[in-house]
C-alpha positions as CSV (number, residue, x, y, z in Angstrom):
1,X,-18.6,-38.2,-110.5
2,X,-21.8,-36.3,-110.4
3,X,-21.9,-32.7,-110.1
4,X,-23.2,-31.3,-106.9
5,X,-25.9,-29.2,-108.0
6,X,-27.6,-32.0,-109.8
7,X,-27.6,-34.1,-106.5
8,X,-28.7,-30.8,-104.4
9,X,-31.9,-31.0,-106.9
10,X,-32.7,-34.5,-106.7
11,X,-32.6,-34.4,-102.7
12,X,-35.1,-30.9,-103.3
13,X,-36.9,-32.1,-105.6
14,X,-36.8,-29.3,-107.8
15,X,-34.8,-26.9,-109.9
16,X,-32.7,-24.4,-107.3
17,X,-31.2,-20.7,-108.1
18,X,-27.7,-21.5,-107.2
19,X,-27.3,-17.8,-106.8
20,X,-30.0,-17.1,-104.1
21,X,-30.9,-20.3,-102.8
22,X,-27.7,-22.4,-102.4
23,X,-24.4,-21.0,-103.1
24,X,-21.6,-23.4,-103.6
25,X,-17.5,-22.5,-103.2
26,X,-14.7,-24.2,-104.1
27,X,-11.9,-23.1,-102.1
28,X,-9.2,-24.7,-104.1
29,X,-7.8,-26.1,-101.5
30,X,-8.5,-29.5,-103.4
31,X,-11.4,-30.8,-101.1
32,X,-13.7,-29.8,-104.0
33,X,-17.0,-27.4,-104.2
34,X,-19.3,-27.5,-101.0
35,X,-22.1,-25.8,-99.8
36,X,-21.4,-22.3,-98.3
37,X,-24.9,-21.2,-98.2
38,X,-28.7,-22.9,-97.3
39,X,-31.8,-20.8,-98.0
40,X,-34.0,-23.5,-98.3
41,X,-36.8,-24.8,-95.9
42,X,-35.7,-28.0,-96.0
43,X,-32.5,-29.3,-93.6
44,X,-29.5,-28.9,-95.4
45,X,-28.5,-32.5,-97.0
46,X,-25.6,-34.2,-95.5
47,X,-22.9,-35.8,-97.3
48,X,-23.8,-39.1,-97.2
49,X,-27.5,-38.2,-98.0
50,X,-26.0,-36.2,-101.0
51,X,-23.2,-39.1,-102.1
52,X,-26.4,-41.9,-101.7
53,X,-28.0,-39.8,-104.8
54,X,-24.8,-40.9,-106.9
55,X,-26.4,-43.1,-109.1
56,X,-29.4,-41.2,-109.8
57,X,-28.0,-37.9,-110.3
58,X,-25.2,-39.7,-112.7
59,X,-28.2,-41.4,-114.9
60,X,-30.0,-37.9,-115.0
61,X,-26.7,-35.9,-115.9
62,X,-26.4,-38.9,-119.1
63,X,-29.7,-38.3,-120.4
64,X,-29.1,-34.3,-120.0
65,X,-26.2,-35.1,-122.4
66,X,-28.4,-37.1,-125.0
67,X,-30.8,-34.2,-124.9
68,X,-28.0,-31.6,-125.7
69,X,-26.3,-33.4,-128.2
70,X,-29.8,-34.3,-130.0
71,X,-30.9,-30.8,-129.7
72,X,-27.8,-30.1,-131.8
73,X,-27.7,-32.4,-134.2
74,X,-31.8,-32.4,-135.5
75,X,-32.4,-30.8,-138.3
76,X,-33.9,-27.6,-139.0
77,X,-37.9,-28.0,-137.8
78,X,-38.1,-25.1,-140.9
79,X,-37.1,-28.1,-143.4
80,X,-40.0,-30.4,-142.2
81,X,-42.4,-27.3,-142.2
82,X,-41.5,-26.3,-145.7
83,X,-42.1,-29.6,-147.0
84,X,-45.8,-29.7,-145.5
85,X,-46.4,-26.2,-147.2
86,X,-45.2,-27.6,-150.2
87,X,-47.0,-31.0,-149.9
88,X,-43.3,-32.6,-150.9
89,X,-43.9,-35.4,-149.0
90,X,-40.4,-36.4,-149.6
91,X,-38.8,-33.4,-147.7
92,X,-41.2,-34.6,-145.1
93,X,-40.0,-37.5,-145.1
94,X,-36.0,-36.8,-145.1
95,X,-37.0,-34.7,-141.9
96,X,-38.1,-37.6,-140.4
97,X,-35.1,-40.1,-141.3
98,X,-32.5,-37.6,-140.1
99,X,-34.8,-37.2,-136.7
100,X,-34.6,-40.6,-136.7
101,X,-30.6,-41.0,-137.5
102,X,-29.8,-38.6,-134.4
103,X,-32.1,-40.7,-131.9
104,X,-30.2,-43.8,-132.9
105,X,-26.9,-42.3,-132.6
106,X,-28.0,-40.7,-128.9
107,X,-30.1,-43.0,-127.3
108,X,-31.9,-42.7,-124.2
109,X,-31.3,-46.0,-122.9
């Protein structure tokens, strides 16, 4: 299951200050987080508006995920830098493999 901000940002259309904009509370009370608060100019989304983004907000919470565990598994840009200073076209090249290596393991699609 999604999480609700990401389906409150597909229905805006854009990135939302959950502290100002839209505040969302979970009462523990184990009906899950909800929206308290609607400063938008837009009508507030109703539930089956939100739950019909599902899909969507599911395939852009994956590919979030790809680009967080690429971004910590690439190498050092410094490495690939280096080797162009150097002219080791080797080093440059080892850059590139392990750049490669993460995008296979984390693919996209």
């Amino acid at each position: 299951m999604t999480n609700l901000t990401t389906k409150i940002e597909l229905y805006a259309n854009r990135k939302i200050d959950f502290t100002k904009e839209v505040r969302l509370v979970d009462n523990s009370d184990g009906k899950g987080v909800f929206i308290a608060e609607w400063n938008l100019d837009i009508a507030k989304p109703t539930d089956a508006q939100l739950n019909a983004l599902e899909a969507q907000a599911n395939e852009v919470e994956r590919l979030n995920q790809v680009k967080a565990n690429r971004a910590n598994e690439y190498p050092d840009f410094r490495e690939y830098l280096d080797g162009i200073v150097k002219g080791d076209n080797a080093q440059v090249q080892k850059y590139i493999n392990d750049c490669l290596a993460v995008k296979a393991k984390y693919p996209k699609s």
